[in-house]
PDB file of N, CA, C and O in Angstrom, chain B, residues numbered from 101:
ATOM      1  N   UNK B 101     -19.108 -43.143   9.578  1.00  0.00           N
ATOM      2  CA  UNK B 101     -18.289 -42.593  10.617  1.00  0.00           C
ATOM      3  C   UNK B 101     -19.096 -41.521  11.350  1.00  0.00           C
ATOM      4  O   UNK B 101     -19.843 -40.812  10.675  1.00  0.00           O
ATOM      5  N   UNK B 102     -19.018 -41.349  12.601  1.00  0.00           N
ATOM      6  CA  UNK B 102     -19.676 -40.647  12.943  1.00  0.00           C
ATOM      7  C   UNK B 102     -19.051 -39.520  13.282  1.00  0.00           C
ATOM      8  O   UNK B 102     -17.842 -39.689  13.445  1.00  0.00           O
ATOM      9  N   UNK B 103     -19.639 -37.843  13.536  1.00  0.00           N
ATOM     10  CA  UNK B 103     -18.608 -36.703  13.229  1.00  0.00           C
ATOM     11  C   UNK B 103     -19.974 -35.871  14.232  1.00  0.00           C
ATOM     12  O   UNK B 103     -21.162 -35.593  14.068  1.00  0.00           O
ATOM     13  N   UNK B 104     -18.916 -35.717  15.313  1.00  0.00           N
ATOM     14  CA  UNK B 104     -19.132 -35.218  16.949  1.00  0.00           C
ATOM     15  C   UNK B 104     -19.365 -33.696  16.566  1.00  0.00           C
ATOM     16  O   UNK B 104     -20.067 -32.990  17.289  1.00  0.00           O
ATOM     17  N   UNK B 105     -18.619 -33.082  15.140  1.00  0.00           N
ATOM     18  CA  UNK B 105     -18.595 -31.647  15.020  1.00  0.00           C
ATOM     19  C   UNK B 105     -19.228 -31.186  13.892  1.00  0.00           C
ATOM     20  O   UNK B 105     -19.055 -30.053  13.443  1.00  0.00           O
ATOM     21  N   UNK B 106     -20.102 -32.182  13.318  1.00  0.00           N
ATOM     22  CA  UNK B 106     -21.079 -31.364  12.255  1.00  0.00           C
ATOM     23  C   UNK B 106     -21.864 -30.183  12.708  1.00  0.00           C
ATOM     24  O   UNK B 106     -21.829 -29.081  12.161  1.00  0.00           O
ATOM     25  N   UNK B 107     -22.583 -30.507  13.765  1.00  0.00           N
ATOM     26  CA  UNK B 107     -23.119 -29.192  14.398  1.00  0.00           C
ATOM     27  C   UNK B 107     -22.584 -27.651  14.372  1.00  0.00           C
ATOM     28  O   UNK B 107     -23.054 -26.544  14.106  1.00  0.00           O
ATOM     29  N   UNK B 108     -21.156 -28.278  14.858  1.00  0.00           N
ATOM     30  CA  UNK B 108     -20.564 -27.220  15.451  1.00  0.00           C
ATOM     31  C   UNK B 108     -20.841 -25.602  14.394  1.00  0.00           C
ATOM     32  O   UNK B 108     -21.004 -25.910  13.214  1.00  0.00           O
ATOM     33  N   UNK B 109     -20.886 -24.579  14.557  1.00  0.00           N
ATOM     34  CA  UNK B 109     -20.998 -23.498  14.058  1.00  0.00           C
ATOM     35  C   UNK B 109     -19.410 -23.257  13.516  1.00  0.00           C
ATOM     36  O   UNK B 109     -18.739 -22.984  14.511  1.00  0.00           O
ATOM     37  N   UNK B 110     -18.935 -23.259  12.831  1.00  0.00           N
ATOM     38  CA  UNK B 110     -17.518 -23.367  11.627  1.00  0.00           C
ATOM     39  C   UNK B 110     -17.574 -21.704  11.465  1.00  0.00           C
ATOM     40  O   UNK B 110     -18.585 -21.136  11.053  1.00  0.00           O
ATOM     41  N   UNK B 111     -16.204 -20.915  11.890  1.00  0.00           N
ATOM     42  CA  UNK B 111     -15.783 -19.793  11.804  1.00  0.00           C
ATOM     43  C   UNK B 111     -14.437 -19.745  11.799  1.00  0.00           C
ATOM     44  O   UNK B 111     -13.749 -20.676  12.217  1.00  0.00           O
ATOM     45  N   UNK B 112     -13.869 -18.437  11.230  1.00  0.00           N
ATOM     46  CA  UNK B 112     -12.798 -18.515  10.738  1.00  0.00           C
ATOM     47  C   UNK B 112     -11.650 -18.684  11.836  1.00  0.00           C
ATOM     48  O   UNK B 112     -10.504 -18.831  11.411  1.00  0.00           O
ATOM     49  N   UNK B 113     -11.846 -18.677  13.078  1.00  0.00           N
ATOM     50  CA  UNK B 113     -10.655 -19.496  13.678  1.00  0.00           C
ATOM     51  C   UNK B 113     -10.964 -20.552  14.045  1.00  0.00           C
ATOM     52  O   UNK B 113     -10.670 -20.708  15.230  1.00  0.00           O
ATOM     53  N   UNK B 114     -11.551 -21.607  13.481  1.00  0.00           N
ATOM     54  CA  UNK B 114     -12.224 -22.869  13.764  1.00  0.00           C
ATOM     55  C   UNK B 114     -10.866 -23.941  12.748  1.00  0.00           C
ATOM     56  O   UNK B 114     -10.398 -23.622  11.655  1.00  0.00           O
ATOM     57  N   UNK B 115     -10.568 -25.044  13.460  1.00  0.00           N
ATOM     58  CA  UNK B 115     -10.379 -25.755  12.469  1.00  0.00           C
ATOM     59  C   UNK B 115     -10.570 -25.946  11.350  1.00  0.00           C
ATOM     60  O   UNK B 115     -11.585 -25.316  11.052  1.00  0.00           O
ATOM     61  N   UNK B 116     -10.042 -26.652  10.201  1.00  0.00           N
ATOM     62  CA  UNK B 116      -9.930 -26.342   8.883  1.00  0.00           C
ATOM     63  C   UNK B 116     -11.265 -28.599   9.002  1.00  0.00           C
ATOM     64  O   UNK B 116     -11.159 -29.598   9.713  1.00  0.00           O
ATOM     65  N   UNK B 117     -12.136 -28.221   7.947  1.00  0.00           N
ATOM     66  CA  UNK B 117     -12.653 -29.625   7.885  1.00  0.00           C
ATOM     67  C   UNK B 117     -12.433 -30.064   6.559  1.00  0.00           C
ATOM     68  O   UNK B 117     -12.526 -31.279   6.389  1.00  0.00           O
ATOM     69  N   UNK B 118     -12.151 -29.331   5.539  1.00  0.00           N
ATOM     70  CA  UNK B 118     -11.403 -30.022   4.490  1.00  0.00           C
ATOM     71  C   UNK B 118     -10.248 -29.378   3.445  1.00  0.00           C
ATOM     72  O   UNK B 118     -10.309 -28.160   3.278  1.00  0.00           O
ATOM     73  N   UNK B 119      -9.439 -29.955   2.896  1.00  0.00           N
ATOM     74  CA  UNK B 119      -8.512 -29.085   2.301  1.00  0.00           C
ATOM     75  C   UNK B 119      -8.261 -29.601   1.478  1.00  0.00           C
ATOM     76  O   UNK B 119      -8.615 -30.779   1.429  1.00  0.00           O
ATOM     77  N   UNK B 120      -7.337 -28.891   0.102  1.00  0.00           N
ATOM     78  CA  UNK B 120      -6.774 -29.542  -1.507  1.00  0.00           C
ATOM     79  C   UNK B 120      -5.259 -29.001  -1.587  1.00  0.00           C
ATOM     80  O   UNK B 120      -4.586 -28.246  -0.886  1.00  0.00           O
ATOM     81  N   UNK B 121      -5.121 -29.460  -2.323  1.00  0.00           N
ATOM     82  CA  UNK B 121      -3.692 -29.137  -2.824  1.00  0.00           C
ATOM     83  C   UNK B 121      -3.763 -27.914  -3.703  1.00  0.00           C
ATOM     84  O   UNK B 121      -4.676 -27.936  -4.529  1.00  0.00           O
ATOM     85  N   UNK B 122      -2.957 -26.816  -3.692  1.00  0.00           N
ATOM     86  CA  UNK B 122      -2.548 -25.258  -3.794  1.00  0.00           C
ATOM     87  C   UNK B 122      -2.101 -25.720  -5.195  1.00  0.00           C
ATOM     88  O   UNK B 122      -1.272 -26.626  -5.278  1.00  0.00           O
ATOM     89  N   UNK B 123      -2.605 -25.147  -6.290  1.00  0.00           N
ATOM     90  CA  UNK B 123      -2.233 -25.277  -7.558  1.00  0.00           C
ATOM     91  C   UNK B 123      -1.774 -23.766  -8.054  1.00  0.00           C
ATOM     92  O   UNK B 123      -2.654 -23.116  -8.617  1.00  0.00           O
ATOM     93  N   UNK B 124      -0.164 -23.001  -7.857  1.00  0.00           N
ATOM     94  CA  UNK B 124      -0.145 -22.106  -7.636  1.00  0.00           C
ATOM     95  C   UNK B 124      -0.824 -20.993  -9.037  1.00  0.00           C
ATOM     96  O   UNK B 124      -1.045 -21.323 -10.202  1.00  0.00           O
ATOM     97  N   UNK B 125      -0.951 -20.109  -8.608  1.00  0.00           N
ATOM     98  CA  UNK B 125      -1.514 -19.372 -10.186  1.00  0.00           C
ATOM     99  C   UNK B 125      -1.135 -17.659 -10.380  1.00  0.00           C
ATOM    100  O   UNK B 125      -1.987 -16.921  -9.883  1.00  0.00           O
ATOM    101  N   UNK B 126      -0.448 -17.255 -10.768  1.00  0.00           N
ATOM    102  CA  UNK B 126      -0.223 -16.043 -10.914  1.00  0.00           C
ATOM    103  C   UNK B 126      -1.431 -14.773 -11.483  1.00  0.00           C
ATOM    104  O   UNK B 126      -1.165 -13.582 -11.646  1.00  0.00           O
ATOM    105  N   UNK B 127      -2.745 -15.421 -11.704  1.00  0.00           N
ATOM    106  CA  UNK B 127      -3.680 -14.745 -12.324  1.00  0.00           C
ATOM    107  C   UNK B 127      -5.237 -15.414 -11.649  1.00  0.00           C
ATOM    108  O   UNK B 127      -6.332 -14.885 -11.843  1.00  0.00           O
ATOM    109  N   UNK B 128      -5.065 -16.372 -11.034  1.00  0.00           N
ATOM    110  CA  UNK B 128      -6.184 -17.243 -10.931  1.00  0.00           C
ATOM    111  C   UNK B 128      -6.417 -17.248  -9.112  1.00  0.00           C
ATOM    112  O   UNK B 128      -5.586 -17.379  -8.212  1.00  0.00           O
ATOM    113  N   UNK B 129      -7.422 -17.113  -9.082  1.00  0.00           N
ATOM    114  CA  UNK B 129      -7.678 -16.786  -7.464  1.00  0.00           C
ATOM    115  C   UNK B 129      -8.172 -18.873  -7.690  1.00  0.00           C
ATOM    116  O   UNK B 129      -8.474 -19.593  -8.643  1.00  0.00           O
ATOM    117  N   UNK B 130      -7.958 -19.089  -5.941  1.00  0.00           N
ATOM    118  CA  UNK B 130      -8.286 -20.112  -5.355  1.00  0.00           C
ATOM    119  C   UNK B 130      -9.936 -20.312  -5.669  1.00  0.00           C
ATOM    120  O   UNK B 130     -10.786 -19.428  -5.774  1.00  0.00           O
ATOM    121  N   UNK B 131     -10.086 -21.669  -5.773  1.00  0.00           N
ATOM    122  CA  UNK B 131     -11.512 -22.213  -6.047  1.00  0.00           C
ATOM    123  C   UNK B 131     -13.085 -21.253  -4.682  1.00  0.00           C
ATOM    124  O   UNK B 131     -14.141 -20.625  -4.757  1.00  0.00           O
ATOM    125  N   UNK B 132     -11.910 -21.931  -3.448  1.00  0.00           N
ATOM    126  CA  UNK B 132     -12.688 -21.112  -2.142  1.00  0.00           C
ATOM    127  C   UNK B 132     -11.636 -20.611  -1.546  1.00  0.00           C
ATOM    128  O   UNK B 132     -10.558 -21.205  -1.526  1.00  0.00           O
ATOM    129  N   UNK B 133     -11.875 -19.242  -0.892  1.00  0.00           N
ATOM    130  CA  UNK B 133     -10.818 -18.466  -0.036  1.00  0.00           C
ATOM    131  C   UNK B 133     -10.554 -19.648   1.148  1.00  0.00           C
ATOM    132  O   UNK B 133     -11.487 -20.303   1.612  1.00  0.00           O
ATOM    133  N   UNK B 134      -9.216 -19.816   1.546  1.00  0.00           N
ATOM    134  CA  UNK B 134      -9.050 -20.354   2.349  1.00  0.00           C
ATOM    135  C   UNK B 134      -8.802 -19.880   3.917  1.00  0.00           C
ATOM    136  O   UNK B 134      -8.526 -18.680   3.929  1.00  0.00           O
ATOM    137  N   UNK B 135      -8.814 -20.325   4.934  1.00  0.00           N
ATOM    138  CA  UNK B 135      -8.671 -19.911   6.033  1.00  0.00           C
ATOM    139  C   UNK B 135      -7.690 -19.577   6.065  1.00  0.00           C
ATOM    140  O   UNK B 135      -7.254 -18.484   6.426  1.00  0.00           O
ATOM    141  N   UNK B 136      -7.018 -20.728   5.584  1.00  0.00           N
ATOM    142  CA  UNK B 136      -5.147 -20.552   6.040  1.00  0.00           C
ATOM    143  C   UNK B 136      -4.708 -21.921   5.195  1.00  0.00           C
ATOM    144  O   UNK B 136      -5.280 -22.985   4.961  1.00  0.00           O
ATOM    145  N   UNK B 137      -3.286 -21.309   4.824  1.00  0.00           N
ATOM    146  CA  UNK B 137      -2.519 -22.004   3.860  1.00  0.00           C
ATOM    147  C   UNK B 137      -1.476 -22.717   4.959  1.00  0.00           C
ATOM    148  O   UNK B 137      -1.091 -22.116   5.962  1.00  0.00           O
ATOM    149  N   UNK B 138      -1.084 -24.049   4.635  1.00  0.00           N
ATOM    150  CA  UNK B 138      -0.341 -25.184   5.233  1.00  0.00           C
ATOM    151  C   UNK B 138       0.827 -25.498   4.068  1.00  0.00           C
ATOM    152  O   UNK B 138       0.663 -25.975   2.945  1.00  0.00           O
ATOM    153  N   UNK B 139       2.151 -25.032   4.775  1.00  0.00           N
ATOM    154  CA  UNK B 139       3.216 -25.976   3.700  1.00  0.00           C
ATOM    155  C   UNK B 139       3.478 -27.035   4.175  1.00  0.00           C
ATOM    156  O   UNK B 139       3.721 -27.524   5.278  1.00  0.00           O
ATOM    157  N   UNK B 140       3.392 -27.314   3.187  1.00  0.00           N
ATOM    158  CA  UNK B 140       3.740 -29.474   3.362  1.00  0.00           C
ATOM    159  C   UNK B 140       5.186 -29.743   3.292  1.00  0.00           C
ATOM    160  O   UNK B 140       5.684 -30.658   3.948  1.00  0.00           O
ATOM    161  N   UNK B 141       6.139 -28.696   2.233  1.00  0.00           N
ATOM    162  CA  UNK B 141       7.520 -28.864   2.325  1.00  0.00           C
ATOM    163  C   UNK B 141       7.983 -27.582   2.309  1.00  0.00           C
ATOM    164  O   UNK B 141       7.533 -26.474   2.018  1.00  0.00           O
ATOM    165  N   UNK B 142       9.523 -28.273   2.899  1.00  0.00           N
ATOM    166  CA  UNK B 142       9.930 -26.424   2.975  1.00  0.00           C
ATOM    167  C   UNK B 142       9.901 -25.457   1.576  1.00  0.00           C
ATOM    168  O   UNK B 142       9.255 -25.877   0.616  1.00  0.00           O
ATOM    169  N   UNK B 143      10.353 -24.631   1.513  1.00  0.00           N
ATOM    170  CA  UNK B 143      10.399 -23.395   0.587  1.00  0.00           C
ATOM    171  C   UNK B 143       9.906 -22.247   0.852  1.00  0.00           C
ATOM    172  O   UNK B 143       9.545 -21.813   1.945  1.00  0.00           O
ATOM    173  N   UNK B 144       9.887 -21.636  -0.399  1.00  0.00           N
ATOM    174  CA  UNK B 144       9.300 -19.968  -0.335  1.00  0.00           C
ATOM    175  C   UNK B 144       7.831 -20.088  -0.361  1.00  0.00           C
ATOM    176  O   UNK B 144       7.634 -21.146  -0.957  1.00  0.00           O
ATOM    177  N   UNK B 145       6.800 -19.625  -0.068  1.00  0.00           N
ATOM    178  CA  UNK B 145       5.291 -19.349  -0.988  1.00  0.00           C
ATOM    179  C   UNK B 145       5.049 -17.538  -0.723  1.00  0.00           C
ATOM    180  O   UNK B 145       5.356 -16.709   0.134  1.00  0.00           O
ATOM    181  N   UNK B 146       4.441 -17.564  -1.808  1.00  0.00           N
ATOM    182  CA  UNK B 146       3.638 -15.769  -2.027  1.00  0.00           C
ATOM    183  C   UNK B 146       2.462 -16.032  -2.287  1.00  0.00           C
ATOM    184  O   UNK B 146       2.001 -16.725  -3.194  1.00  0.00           O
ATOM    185  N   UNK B 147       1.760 -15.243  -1.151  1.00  0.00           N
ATOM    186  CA  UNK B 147       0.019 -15.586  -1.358  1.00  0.00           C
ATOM    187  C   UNK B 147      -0.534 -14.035  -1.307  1.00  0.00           C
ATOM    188  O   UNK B 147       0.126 -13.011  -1.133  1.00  0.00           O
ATOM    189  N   UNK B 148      -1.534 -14.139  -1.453  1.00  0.00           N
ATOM    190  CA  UNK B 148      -2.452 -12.427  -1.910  1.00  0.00           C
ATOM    191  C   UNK B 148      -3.327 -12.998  -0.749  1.00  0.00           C
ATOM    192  O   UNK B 148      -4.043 -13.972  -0.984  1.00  0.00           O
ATOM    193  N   UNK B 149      -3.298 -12.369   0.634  1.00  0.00           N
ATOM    194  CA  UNK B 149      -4.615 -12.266   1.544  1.00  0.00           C
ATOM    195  C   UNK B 149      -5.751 -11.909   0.898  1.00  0.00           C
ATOM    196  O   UNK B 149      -5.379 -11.096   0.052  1.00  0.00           O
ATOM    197  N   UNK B 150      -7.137 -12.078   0.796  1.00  0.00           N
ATOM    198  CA  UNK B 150      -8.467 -11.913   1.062  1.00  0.00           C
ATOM    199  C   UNK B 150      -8.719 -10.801   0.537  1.00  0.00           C
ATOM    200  O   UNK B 150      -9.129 -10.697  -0.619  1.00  0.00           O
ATOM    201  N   UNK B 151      -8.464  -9.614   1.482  1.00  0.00           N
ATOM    202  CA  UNK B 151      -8.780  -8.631   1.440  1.00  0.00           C
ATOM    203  C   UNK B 151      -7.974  -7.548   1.132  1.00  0.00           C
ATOM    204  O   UNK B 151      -8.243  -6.421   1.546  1.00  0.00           O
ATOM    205  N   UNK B 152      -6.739  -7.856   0.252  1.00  0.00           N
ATOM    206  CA  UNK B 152      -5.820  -6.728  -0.605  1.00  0.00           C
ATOM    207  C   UNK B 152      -6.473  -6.583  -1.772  1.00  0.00           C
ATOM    208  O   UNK B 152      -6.854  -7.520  -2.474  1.00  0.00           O
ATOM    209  N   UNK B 153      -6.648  -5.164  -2.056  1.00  0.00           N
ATOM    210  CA  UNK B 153      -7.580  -4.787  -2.810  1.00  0.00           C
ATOM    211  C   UNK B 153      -6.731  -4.877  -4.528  1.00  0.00           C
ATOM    212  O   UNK B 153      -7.371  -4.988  -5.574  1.00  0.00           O
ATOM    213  N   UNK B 154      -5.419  -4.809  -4.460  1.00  0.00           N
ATOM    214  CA  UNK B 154      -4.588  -5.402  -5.347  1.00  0.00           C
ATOM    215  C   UNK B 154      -3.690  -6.871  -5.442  1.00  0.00           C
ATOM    216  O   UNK B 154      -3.613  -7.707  -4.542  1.00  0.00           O
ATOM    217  N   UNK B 155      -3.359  -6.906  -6.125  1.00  0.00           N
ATOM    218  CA  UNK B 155      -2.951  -8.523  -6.379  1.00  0.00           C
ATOM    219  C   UNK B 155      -1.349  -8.493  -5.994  1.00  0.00           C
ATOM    220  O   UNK B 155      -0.493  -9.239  -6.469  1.00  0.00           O
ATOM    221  N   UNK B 156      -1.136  -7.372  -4.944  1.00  0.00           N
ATOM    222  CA  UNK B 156       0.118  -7.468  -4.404  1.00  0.00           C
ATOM    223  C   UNK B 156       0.261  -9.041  -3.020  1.00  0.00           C
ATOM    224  O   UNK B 156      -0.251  -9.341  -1.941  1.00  0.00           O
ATOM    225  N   UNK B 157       1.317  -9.627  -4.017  1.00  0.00           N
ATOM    226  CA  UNK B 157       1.464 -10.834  -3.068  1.00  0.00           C
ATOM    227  C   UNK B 157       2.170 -10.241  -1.540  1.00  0.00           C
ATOM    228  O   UNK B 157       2.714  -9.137  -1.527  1.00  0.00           O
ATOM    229  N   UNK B 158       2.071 -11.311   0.021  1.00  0.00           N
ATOM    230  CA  UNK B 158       3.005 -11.156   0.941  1.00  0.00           C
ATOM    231  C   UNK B 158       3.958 -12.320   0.533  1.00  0.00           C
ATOM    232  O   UNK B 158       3.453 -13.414   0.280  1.00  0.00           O
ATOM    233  N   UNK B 159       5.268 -12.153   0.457  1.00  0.00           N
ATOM    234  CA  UNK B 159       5.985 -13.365   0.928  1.00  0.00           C
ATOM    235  C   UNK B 159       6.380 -13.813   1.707  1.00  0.00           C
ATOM    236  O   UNK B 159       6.655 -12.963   2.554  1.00  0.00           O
ATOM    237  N   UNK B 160       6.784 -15.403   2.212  1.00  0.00           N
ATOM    238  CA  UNK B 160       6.956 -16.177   3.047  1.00  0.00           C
ATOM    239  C   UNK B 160       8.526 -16.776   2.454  1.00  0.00           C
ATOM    240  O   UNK B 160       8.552 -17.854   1.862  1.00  0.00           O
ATOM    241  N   UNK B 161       9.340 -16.265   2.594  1.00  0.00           N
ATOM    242  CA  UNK B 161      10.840 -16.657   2.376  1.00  0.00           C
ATOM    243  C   UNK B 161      11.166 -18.197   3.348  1.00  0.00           C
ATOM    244  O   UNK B 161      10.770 -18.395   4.496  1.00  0.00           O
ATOM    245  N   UNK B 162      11.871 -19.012   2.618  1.00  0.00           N
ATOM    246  CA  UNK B 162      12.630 -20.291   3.762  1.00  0.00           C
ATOM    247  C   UNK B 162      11.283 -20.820   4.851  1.00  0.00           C
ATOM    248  O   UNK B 162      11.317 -20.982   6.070  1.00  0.00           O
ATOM    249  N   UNK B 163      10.508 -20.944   4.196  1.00  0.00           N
ATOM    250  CA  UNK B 163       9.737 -21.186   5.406  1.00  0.00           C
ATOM    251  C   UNK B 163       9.672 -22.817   5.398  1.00  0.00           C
ATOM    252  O   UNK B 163       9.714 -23.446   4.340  1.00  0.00           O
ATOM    253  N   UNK B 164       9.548 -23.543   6.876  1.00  0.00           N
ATOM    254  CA  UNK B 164       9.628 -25.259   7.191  1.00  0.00           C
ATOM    255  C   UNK B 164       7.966 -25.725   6.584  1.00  0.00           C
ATOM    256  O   UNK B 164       6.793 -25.351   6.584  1.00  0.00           O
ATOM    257  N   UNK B 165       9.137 -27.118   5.964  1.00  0.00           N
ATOM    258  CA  UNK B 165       7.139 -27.595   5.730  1.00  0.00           C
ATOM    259  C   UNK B 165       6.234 -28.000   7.484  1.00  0.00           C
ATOM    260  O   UNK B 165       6.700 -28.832   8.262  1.00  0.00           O
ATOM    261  N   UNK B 166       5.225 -27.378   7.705  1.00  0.00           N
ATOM    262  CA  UNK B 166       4.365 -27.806   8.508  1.00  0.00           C
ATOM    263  C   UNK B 166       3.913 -25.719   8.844  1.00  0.00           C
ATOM    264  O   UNK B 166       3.135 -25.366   9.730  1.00  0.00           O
ATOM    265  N   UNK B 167       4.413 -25.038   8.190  1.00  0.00           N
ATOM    266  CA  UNK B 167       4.111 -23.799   8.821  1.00  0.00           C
ATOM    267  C   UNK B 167       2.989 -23.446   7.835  1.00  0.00           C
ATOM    268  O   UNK B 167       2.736 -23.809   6.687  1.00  0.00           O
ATOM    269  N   UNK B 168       2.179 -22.272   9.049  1.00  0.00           N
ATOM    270  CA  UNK B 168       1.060 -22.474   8.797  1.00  0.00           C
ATOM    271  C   UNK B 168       1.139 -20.889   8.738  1.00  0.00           C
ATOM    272  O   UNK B 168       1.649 -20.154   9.583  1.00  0.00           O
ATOM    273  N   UNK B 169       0.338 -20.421   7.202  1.00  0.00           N
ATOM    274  CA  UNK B 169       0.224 -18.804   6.804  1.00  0.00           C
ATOM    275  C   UNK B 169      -0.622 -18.207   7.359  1.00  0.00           C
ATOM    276  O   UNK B 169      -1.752 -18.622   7.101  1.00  0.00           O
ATOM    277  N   UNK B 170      -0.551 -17.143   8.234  1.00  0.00           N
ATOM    278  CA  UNK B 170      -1.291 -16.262   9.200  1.00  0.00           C
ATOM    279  C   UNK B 170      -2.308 -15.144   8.664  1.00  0.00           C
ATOM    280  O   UNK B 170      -2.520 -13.998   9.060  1.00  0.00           O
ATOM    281  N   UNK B 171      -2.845 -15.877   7.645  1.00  0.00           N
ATOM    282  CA  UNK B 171      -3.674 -14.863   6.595  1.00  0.00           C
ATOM    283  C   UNK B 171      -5.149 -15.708   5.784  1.00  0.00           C
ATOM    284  O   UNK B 171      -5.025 -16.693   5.055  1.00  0.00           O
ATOM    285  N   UNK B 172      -5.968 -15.303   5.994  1.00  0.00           N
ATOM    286  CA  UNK B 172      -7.368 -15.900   4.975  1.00  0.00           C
ATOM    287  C   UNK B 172      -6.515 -15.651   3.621  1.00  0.00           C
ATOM    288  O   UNK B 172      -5.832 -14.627   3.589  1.00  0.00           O
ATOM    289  N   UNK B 173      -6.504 -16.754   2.197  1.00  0.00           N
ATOM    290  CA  UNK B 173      -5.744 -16.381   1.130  1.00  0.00           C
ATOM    291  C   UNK B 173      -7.060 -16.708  -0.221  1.00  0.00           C
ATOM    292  O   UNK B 173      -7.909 -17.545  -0.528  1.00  0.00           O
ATOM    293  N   UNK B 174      -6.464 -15.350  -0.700  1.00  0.00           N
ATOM    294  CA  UNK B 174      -7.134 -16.115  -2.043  1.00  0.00           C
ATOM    295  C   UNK B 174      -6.529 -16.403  -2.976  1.00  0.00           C
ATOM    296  O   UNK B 174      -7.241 -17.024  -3.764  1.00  0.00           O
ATOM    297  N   UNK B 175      -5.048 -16.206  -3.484  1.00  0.00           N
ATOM    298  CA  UNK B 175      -4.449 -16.269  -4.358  1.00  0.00           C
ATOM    299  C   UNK B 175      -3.029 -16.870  -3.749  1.00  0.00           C
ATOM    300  O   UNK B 175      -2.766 -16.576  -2.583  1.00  0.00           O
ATOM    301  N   UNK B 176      -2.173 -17.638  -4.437  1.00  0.00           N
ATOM    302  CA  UNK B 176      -1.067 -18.499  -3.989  1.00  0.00           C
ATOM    303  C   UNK B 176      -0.563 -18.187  -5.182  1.00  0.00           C
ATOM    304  O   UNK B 176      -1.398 -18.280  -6.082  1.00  0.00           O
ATOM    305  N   UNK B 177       0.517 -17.844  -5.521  1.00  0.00           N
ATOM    306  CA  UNK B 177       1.166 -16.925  -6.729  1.00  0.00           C
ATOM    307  C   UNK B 177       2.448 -18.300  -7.257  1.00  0.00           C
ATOM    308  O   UNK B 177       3.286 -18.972  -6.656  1.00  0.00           O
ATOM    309  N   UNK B 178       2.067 -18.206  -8.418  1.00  0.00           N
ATOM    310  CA  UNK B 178       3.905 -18.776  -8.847  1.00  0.00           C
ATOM    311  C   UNK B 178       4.445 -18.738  -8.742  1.00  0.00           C
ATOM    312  O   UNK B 178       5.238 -19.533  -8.238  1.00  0.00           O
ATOM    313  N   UNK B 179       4.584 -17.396  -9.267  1.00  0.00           N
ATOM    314  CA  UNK B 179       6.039 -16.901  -9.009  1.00  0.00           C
ATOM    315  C   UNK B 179       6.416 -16.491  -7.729  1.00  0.00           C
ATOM    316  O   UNK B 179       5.547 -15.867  -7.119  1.00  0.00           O
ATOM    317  N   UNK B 180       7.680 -16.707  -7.051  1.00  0.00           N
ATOM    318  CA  UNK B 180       8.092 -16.845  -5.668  1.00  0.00           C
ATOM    319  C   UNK B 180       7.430 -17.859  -4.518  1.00  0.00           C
ATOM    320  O   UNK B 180       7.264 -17.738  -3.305  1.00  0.00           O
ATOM    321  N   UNK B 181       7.116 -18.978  -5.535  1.00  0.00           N
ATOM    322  CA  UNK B 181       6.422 -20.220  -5.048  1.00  0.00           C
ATOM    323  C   UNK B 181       7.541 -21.786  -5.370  1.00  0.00           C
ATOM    324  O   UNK B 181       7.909 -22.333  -6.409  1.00  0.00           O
ATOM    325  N   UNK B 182       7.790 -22.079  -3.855  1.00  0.00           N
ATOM    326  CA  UNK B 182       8.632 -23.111  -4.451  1.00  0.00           C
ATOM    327  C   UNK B 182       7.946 -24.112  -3.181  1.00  0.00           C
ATOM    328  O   UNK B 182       8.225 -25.310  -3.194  1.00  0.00           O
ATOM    329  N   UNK B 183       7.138 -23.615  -2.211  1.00  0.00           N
ATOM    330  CA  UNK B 183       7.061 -24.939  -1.159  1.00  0.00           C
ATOM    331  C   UNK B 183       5.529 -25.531  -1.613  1.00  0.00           C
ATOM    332  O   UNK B 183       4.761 -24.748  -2.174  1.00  0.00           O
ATOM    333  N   UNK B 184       5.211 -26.586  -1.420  1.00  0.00           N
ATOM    334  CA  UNK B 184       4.124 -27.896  -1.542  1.00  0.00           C
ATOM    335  C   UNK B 184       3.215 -27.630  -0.439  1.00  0.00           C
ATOM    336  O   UNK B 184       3.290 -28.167   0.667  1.00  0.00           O
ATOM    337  N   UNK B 185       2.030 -26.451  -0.935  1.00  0.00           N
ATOM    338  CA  UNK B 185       0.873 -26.156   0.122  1.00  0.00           C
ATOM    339  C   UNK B 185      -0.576 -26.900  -0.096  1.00  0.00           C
ATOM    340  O   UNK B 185      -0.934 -27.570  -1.066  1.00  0.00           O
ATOM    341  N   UNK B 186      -1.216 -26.616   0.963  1.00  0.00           N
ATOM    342  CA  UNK B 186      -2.939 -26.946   0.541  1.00  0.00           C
ATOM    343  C   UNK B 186      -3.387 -26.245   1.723  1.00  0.00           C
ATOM    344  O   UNK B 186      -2.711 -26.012   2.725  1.00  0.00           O
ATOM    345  N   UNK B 187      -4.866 -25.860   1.460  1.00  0.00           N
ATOM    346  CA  UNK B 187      -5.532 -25.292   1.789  1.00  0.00           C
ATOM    347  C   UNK B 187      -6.091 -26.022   2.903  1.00  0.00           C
ATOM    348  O   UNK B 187      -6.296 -27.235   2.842  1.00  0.00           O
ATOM    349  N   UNK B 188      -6.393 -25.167   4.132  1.00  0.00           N
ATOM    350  CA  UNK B 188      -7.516 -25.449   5.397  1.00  0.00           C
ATOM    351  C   UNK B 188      -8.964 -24.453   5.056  1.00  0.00           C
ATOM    352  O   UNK B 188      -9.003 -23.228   5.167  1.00  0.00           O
ATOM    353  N   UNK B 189     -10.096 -25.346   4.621  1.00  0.00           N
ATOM    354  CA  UNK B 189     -11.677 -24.942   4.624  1.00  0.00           C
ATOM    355  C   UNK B 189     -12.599 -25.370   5.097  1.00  0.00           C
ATOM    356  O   UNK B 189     -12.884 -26.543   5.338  1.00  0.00           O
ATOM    357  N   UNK B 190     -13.164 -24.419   5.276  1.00  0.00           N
ATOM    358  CA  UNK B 190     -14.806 -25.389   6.418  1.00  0.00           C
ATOM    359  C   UNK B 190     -14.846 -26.877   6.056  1.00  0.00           C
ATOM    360  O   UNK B 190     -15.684 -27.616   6.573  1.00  0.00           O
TER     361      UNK B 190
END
C-alpha cells in the first residue's frame, strides 16, 4: 500500500497513525503516552494527562462514544472508567 504521509513530520496535533485498545489501570501508565484518547462507547473515563505531576485523574462524566479527550494521556484509570477507549499515536 502505498502511504502519501510517511514523510510527513508527525507532531502532536497531527493525526493519530496508529492506535490500541485502553486497558484501563489504576497504577500502570500506558505502554506510549498517547496524543489523545477516543471513546468507542458511551460512558464515564478518568485519565491522568502527561504532565500532572501526581496521579490525580481528570474526569470525563456521560461522555458519547466517538468523543475525543482534549489531553496527551498517560494513564486511563479504572476506577471511574466505564466507556470502551483506544489510543491515537504516531
Amino acid at each position: 500500500m502505498h502511504d502519501p504521509y510517511t514523510d510527513n513530520q508527525q507532531g502532536p496535533e497531527s493525526l493519530g497513525r496508529s492506535g490500541r485498545l485502553v486497558v484501563p489501570s489504576d497504577t500502570d501508565d500506558l505502554p506510549v503516552v498517547a496524543k489523545a484518547i477516543v471513546c468507542t462507547t458511551a460512558g464515564d473515563i478518568s485519565v491522568v494527562p502527561v504532565s500532572n505531576a501526581t496521579d490525580t485523574p481528570v474526569p470525563f462524566i456521560d461522555v458519547p462514544a466517538g468523543y475525543l479527550i482534549p489531553f496527551q494521556v498517560r494513564r486511563v484509570m479504572a476506577t471511574g472508567t466505564t466507556a470502551t477507549a483506544y489510543t491515537l499515536e504516531d
